[in-house]
N, C-alpha and C positions, 0 to 999 in steps of 0.2 A: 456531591462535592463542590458543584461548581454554585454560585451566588447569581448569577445570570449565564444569556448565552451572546452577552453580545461581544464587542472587539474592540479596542482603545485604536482610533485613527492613526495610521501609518505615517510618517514621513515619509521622502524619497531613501532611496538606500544607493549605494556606489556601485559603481560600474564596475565589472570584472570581465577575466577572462573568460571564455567561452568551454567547457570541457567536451574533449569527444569520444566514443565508443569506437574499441579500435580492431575488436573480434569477437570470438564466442567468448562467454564467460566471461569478458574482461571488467573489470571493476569501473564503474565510473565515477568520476571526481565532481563530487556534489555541494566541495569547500568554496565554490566561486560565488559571488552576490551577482542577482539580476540586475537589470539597468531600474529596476524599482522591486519592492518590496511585495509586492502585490499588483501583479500583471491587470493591464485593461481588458475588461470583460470582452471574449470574442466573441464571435456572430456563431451562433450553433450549426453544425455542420447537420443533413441531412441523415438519416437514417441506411440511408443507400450508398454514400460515399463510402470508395472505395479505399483501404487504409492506405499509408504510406508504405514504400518499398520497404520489406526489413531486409538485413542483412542476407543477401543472398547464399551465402556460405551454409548457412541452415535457417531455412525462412520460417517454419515453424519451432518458438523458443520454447512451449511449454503446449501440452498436447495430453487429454483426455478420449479415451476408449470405451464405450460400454459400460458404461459406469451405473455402478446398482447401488441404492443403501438404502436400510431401512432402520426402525427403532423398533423396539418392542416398550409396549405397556404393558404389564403383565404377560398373561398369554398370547396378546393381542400383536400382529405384526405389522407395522404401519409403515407402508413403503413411502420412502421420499424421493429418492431420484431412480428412473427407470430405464436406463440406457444412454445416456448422455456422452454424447459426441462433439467436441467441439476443439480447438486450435487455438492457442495465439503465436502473432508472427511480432516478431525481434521489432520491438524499438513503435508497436503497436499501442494506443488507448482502448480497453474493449469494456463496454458497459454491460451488466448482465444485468439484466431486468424481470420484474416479474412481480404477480402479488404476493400479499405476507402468506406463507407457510408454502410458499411452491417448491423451495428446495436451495435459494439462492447462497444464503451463508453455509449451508452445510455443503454445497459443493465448493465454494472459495475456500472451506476449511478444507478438502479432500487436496486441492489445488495444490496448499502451503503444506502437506502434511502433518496437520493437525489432529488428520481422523484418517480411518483406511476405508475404502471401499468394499463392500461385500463381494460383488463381482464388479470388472473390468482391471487398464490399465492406464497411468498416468507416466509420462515422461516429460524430462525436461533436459534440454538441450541433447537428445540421442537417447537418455541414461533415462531408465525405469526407475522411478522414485517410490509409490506406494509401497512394495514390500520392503523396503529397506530396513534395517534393524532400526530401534527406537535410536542409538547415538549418534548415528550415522543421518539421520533427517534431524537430528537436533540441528549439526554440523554444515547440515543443508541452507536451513532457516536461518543461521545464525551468521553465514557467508555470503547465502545468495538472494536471501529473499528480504526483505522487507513485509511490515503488517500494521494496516491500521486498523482499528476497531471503532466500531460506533461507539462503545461507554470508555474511550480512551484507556482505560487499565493504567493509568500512573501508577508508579507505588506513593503511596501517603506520605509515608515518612520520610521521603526523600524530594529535595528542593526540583526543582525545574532543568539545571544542568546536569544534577547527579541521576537524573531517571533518563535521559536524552548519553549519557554517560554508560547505563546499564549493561546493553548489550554487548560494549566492548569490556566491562570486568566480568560477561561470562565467558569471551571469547578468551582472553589472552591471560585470566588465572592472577590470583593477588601479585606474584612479585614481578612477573610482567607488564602487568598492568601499572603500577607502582613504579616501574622503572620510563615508562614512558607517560606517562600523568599529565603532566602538562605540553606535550606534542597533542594526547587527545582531548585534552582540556580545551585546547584553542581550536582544533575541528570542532566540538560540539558549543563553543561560541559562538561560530561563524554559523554554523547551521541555525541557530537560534537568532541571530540577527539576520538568515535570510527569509526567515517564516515573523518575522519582526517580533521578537521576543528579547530581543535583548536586554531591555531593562525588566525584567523579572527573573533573571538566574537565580537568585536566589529567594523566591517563591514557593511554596508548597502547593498541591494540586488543590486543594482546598479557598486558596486566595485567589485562583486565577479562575475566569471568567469560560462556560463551554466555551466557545472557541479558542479562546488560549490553551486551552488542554489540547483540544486537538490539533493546535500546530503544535505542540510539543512534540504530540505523538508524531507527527507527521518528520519533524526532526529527528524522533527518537529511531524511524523506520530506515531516514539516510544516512545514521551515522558510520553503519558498515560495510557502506556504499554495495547495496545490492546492486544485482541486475533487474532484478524483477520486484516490482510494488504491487502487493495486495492488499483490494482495502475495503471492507465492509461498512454497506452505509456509511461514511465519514461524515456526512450532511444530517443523518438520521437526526441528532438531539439539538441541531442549531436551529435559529431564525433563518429565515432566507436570506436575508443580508450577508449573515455572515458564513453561512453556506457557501453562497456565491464565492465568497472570497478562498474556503476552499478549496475550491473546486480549481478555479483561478491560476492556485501554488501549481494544485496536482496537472491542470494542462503546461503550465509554464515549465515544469519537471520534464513533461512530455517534449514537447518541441524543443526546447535547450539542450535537454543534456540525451536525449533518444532514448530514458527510460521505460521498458515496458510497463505498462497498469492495467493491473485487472482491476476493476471495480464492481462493486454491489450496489444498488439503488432500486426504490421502487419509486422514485420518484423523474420520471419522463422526460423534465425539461434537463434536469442534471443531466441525464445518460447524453442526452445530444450533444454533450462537448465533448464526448469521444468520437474519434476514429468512427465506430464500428458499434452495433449494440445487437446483443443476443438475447432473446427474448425466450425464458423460462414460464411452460406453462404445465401443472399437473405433472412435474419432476421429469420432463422433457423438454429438446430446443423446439420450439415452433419453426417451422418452416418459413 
């Protein structure tokens, strides 16, 4: 879909208020502009560094158990992940790394409720998520989580604001939706000119450039102001240039507003701007 993967140079963008995280679950306000459009590359933080305080009230926000899956080919049973342990804590960056086929996306899916686990268990914020009925983890996703994809998933036929748009006309249903239109018309403007998209609202996936899809995407994941961002490979199909610059949003996300992010990557030098990096090896954490 996309005609390149590079980025139209940013201008500065306005200074806003700052928003804050004020409990468990609470929504956070993602409608404010940074002091620029595109944060200054930070210095990479060590592999060891220890993450920021999360919310002490419940330090771990989302938390996997023994986690088993596998696939079948035919008769054949092909294990992918083997026991999988691992935490994230409230207001956290955590990088999951590892080479292609170890297990990394299909446990971010297990993560977001996208797939169920064969054995173990997953919680989020207290609450057991994995068996939940399929409406009930729609409702989950659709609230509380955020997702970004490597092949961005736009829909085609819809311009740039009405797919950034999407998830709130599946949340609140046509005449709801309809009755409040332009209150969220101007959230997901503002969010598009904080990922510096503002002049292509009206754009199809098709004219915009890889990286303009994916900060769409990247807007499209803020618009229902999750708690938690999950994001597979997001850098996967860019240049490193303009890699960098997502990567950039997604720490800027992190440190301004205390959003938690899981992230996918097998690429090393990305994982260093988190927090924190877990390293998946043969569908296990490495030590």
């Amino acid at each position: 879909m996309s005609s390149s993967t590079g980025v139209r140079g940013q201008g500065p963008g306005t200074r806003g208020r700052r928003s804050e995280v004020k409990g468990q679950g609470t929504e956070v306000d993602y409608l404010v502009t940074s002091e620029s459009r595109i944060p200054e590359p930070r210095t990479p933080n060590p592999e060891s560094q220890i993450p920021k305080s999360p919310n002490p009230r419940t330090q771990d926000q989302l938390r996997a158990t023994n986690i088993h899956k596998s696939y079948h080919k035919g008769p054949v049973e092909v294990p992918v992940l083997r026991g999988v342990d691992m935490e994230v804590r409230r207001g956290e960056f955590l990088s999951i790394v590892g080479q292609s086929g170890c297990g990394k996306s299909t446990l971010l899916h297990l993560l977001g409720t996208l797939d169920a686990p064969d054995r173990g268990e997953i919680h989020y914020d207290g609450r057991r998520i994995d068996n939940l009925p399929a409406a009930e983890r729609d409702r989950l996703r659709n609230h509380q989580f955020g997702m970004i994809f490597q092949f961005y998933h736009l829909l085609p036929e819809l311009n740039t604001l009405e797919n950034v748009l999407a998830p709130l006309m599946i949340r609140h249903g046509t005449w709801s939706y309809l009755a409040r239109r332009r209150q969220f018309k101007c959230k997901a403007k503002e969010l598009l000119e904080m990922v510096g998209l503002g002049h292509r609202l009206k754009h199809r996936p098709r004219e915009l450039s890889g990286g303009e899809m994916q900060r769409a995407a990247i807007a499209r994941a803020l618009v229902t102001k999750p708690c938690l961002l999950l994001a597979d490979e997001p850098t996967g199909n860019l240049d490193t240039s303009t890699g960098e610059e997502i990567i950039h949003i997604l720490r800027d996300l992190n440190d301004r507003r205390n959003l938690t992010i899981v992230m996918v990557t097998h690429d090393r030098s990305i994982a260093r701007q988190a927090d924190r990096i877990v390293r998946l090896v043969e569908g296990r954490i490495a030590e």
